[in-house]
N, C-alpha and C positions, 0 to 999 in steps of 0.2 A: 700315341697308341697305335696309330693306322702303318707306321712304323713295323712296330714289335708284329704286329701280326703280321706283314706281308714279309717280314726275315722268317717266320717260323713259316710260313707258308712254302717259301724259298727253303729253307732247310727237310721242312717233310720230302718237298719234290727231291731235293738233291739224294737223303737217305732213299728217296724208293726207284732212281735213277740205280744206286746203289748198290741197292739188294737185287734190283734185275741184271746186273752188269755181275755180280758173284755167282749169282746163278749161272749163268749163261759160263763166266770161267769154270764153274764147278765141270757143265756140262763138258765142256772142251777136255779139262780133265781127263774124264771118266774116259771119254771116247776114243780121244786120245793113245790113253794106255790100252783100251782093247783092240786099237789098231796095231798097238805094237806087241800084240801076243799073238796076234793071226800072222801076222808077217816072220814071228818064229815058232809058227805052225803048232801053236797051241791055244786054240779052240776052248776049250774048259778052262785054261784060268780068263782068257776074256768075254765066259758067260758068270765066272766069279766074279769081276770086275763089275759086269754089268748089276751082278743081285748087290753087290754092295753099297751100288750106286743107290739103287734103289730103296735099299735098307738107311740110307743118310739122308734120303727125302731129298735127293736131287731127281727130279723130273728127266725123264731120257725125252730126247727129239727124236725128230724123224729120219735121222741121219745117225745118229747110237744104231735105233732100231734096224736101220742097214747092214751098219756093222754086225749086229748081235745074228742077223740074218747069216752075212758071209762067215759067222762064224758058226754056225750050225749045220749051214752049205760044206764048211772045212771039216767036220766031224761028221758026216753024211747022218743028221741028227731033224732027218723029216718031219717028223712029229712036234718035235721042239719049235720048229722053223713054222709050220702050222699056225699053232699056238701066238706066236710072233705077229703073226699075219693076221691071224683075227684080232687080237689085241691092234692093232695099229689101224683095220677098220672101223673096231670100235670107236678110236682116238680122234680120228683126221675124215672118216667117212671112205666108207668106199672109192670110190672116184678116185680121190685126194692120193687113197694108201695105192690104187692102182697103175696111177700116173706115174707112181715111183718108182714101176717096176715090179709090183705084187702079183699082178692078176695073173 
């Protein structure tokens, strides 16, 4: 019995090994492709990119949030970029979001 449980124990780990490692691919993804819409100087489909990321319940890092920056920077879209910025205060703390280049 002491068996069976330490494979399922081993198995849960491995599944949530799992689902942090598709997450994290999702996120690469996502970031991914709004890197490559800014680099053909199209701004709005990789802040589409970003909402749908979002709308799939993939979690943006703090390197999305970069990007979605340089891409509001690319559409001279200050208010949006704002918005960005306090959302990523909110997320990481000040400090954290300024370290990155925010403040």
């Amino acid at each position: 019995t002491t068996t069976t449980t330490d494979t399922k124990t081993k198995t849960t780990n491995n599944n949530t090994t799992t689902s942090n490692s598709n997450k994290n691919s999702h996120i690469v993804a996502y970031t991914t492709l709004m890197t490559a819409c800014l680099q053909l100087q199209r701004w709005e489909d990789a802040e589409c990119v970003y909402h749908k990321m979002r709308a799939a319940g993939v979690e943006p890092n703090r390197y999305t949030h970069k990007v979605l920056l340089a891409a509001y920077r690319q559409g001279n879209q200050q208010y949006k970029a704002a918005a960005v910025v306090k959302e990523m205060r909110a997320k990481y703390g000040r400090d954290r979001a300024d370290k990155k280049g925010l403040g």
